[in-house]
N, C-alpha and C positions, 0 to 999 in steps of 0.2 A: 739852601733856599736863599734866593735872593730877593732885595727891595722890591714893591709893586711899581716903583718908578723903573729899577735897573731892569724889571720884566718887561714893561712896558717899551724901551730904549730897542731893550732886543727884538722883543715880536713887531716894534715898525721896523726896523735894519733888517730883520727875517723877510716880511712881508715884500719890501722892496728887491731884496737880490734877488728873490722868486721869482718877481715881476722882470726884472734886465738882467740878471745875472752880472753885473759888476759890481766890484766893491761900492760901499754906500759912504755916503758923507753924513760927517756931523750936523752940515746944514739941511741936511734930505730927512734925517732922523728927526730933527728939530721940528721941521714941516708937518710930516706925519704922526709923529709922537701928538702934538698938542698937548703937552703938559703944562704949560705958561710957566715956563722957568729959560731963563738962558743958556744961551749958546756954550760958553763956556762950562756951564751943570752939563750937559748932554756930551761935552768932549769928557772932561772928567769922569762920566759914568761909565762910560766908553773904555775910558782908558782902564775902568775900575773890569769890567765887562773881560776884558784884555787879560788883565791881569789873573781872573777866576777861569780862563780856560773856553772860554764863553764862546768870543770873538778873536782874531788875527787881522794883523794888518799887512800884506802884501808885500806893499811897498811903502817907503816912509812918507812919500806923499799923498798918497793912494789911500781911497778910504778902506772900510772896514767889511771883510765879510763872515760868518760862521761857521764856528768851526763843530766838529761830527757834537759834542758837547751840546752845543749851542743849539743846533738841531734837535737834541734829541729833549731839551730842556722845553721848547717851542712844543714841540710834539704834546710832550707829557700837558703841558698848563694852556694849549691853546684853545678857544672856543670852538667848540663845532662848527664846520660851516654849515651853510642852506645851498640846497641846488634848486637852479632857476626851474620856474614848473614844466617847462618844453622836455627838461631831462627827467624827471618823472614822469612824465606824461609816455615819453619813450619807453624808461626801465618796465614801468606799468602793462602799457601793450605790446612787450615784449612779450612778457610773463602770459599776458593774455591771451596772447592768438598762438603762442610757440605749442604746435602740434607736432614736430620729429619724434624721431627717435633716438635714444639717449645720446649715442655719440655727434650725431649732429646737433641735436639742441645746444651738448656741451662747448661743442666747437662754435656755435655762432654766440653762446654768453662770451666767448671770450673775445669775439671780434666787437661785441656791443661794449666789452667796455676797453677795448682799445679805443675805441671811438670818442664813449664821453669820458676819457683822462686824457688821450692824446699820447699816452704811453704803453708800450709793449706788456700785455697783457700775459696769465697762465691762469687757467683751470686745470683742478688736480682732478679726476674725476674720483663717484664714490665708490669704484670696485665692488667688489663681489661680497665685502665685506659687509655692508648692511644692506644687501640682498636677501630678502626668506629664502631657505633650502627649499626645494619641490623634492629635491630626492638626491638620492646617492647611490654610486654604481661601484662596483670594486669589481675590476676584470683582472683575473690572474694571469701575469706573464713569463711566470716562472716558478719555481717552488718557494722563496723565500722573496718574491716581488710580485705585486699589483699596481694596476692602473686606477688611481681615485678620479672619477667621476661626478662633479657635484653641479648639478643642474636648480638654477632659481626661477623663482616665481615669476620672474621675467623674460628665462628664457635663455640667460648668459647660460655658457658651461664653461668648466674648467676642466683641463686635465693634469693631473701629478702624477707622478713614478714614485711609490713608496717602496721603502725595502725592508723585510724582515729578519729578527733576530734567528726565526727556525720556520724551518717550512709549517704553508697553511694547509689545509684539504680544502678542497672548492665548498664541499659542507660548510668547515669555519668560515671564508670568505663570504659566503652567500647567509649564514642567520648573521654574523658581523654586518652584512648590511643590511639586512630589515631590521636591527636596531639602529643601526646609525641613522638611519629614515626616519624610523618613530622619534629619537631623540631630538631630532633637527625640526622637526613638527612645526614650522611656521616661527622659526627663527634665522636670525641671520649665520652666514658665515662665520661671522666676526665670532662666535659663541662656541665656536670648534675648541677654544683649549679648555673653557668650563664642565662643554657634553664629554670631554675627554675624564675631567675628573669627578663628572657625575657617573660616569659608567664605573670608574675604578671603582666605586663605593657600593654598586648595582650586584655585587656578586657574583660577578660573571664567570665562565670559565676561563683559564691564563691564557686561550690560546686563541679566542673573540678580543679578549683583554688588550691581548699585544699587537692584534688588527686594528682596533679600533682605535687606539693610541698614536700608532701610526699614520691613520688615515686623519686622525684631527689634525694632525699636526704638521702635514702636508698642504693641510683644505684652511691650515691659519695663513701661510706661509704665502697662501694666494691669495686668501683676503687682500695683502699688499699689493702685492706682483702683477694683479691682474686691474688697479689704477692707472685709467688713460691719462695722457699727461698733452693738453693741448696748449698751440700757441697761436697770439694773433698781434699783427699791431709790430711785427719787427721789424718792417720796412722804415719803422720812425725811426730806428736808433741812429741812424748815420745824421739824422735832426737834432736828436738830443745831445751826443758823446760824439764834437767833432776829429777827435784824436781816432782815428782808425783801430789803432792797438786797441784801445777801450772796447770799443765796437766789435774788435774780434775775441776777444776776454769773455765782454759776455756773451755772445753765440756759441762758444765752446761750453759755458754753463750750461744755457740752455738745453745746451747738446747730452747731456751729462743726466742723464735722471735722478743721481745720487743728489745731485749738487744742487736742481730744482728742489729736492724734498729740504734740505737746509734753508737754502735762502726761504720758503715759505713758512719753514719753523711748522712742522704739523702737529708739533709739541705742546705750542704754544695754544690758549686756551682765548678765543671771540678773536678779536680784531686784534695785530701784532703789526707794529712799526718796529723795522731796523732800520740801522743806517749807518752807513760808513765802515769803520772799522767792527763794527756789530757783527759785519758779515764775513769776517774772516777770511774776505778777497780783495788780496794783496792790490795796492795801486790800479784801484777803478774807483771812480766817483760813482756811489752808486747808495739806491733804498728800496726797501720792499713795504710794499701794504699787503698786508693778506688777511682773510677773516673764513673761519668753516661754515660750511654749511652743513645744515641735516645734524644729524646723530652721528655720521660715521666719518671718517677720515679725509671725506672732500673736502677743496680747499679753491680760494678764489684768491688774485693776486694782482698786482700790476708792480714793475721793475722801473725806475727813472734815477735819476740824476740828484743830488742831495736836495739840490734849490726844488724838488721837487713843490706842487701847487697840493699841500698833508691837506689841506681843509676841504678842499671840494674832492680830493683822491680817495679819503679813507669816507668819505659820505657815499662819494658813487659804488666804492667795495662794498660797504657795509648791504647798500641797499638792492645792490646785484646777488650780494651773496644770501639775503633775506628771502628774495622772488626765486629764487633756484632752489631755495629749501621747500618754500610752500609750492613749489610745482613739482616738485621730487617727492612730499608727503602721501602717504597714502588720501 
């Protein structure tokens, strides 16, 4: 923990390289800090700032910019921002008139908040997983494989290939599914490895037993699998990361669905700030905002440059990803 003055020293030197992106002076800190102490206090905290890993100096002439530390010190202690009412007013009658359907709504929350951050947005959508089951199908393809079928309240389907330890008879397939139907009774996907070891407990006979174990654990496996993954707003990046190599670094993430689920951390629990070396990619300046929505594994995001603008960023995420839940709620 440092001084409420060395705090203050940093979040104006933060504030300002946000603002221009070049190194800051001691007299620009001075300016904006308002602390009513001297020039020389503000070099020395500086230099103190410097020496805790905080701040870096360039060049020996050159002032001071922050270093992933220093960012992420910012982040943790800094005030919320406010967005101006024109940008609620927008998130608001987004949420209010937005009549699609799922995939388009999803795709245009992500072009709304490329717009109000001005950086390359991603919505994780919320898959099949916290979907109600309508029903479940098990088509036999062979003696010891079926086709898992599972159809939602909404309408999605999925299809998986399951394979079994010993053949089925179309009998066990077919009571295997009118329980797996009852058991699913107005829950999600997402609940496939619990119905799985409610059934164990159910008495069954081994051979619905070893269907229906199967067929959960197929229908978990797409809970994942079947999260759309949209983008918007990456026409900015060559605005943001003038370095071209940057630029193509991250479009190969993008590219990459494994590498989307990381940087958004679905791990992570409300609203999640990385940054820099956080994100265990090599040589890009780069940070993520992301926060879930709903109950289940959706996720909202936007990707920039460290100097990134965290105050009004992670206010627009929060409150995009607020309005996408309550219109996603039943």
């Amino acid at each position: 923990m440092i001084s409420e003055r060395k705090a203050a020293i940093l979040e104006a030197l933060i504030d300002a390289h946000i603002r221009t992106g070049e190194p800051v002076s001691s007299r620009a800190v001075l300016e904006a800090a308002e602390l009513g102490v001297s020039a020389a206090t503000v070099r020395n905290e500086l230099v103190a700032l410097e020496r805790e890993g905080l701040v870096a100096q360039p060049h020996t002439s050159a002032g001071r910019v922050p270093t992933d530390a220093g960012y992420r010190y910012y982040v943790d202690h800094v005030s919320a921002g406010r967005l101006r009412n024109t940008m609620h007013q927008k998130i608001d009658g987004f949420f209010t008139t937005v009549q699609r359907e799922l995939s388009s709504m999803l795709q245009d929350t992500t072009n709304l908040l490329a717009e109000l951050t001005s950086y390359p947005a991603v919505v994780l959508g919320p898959g099949l997983g916290s979907d109600p089951v309508h029903a479940v199908h098990l088509v036999p393809l062979g003696p010891k494989s079926m086709l898992v079928i599972v159809i939602s309240d909404s309408g999605r389907v999925t299809k998986e290939l399951a394979q079994l330890r010993d053949p089925a008879s179309p009998q066990d397939l077919q009571d295997a599914e009118t329980t797996l139907t009852q058991l699913f009774a107005g829950k999600p996907a997402a609940a496939a490895e619990s119905i799985a070891s409610e059934a164990a407990s159910a008495g069954l006979e081994a051979a619905q037993l070893a269907i229906l174990t199967a067929a959960a654990k197929v229908t978990a496996k797409a809970t994942i699998e079947t999260q759309d993954l949209y983008l918007g707003g990456t026409s900015q990046l060559t605005s943001l990361w003038e370095d071209l190599s940057k630029v193509h670094r991250i479009l190969e993430l993008l590219e990459q669905r494994a590498s989307v689920d990381a940087l958004l951390d679905r791990g992570g629990m409300g609203t999640v700030v990385r940054i820099g070396s956080e994100l265990s990619v090599e040589e890009v300046d780069l940070a993520v905002v992301s926060t879930g929505y709903g109950d289940g594994p959706g996720r909202v995001g936007v990707l920039g440059p460290m100097r990134m603008d965290y105050r009004k960023t992670i206010k627009v995420v929060e409150e995009v990803g607020e309005g996408l839940a309550d219109n996603l709620s039943p």
